[in-house]
MARPARO-873872 format. One line per 8 residues: number of its first residue (from 1); their letters; for each residue x, y, z of C-alpha. Coordinates in steps of 0.1 Angstrom, whole numbers. Layout:
# MARPARO-873872
NUM	A	X:Y:Z  ...
***
This chain:
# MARPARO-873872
1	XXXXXXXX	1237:456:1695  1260:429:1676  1226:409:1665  1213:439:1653  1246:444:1632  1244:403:1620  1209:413:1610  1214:444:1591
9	XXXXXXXX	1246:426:1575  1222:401:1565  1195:421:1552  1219:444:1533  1234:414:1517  1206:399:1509  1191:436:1490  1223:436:1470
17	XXXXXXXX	1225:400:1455  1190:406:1451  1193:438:1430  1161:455:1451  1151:490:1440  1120:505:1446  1105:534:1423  1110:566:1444
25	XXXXXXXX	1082:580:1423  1056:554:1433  1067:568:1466  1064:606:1459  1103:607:1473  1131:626:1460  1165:607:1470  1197:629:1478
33	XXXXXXXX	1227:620:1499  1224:611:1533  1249:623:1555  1240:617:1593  1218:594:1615  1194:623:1622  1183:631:1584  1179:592:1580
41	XXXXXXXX	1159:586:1603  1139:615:1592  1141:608:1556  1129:568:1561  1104:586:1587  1087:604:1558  1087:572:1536  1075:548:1557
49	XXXXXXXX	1045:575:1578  1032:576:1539  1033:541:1533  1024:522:1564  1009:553:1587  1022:570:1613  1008:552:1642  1023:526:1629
57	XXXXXXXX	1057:535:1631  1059:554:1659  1048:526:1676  1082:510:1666  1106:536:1686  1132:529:1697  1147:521:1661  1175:501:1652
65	XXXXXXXX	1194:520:1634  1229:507:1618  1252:525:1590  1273:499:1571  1293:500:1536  1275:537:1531  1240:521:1534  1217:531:1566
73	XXXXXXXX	1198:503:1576  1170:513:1600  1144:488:1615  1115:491:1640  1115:476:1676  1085:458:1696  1073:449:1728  1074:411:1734
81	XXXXXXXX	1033:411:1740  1030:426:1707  1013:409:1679  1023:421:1642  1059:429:1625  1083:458:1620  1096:477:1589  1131:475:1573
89	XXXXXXXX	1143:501:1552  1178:500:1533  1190:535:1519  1218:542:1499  1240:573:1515  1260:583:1486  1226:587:1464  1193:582:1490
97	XXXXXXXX	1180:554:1468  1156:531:1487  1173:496:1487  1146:478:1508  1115:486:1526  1095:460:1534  1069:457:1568  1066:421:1586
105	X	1030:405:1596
***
């Protein structure tokens, strides 16, 4: 749990110096506050089943899901014989603005 807390820290960090915002439009997503684990995991569910495919990132359960300075930071898991990445996806809590989303190789 703690490296997926130094992870997120970093990752968060990195959005923020790095001013990353993503067009919710491109995404056909309407942001609003999010106030519990539950509706973001389903809110970054419905982003990232559009963008990537659902297969996809269902295959990535368990998530790793952290809350940290209002921001829900929610990454896929893998199977060590797995070949290919995981997502990231920052969002804002107060507002429901996408921070980061990004899928490894």
């Amino acid at each position: 749990m703690n490296q997926n807390r130094e992870y997120s820290n970093f990752e968060l960090k990195n959005a923020i110096l790095n001013n990353e915002t993503f067009s919710e439009k491109e995404l056909n997503y309407s942001p609003k506050p999010i106030n519990d684990p539950k509706s973001a995991v389903n809110i970054a569910e419905d982003i990232l089943f559009n963008t990537y495919g659902k297969k996809n990132i269902e295959r990535q359960r368990p998530y790793n899901l952290v809350f940290q300075d209002s921001y829900w930071i929610i990454n896929g898991t893998k199977n060590k014989d797995e070949f290919g990445g995981v997502f990231l996806i920052i969002l804002n809590s107060k507002n429901g603005k996408i921070i980061k989303l990004t899928h490894g190789e």
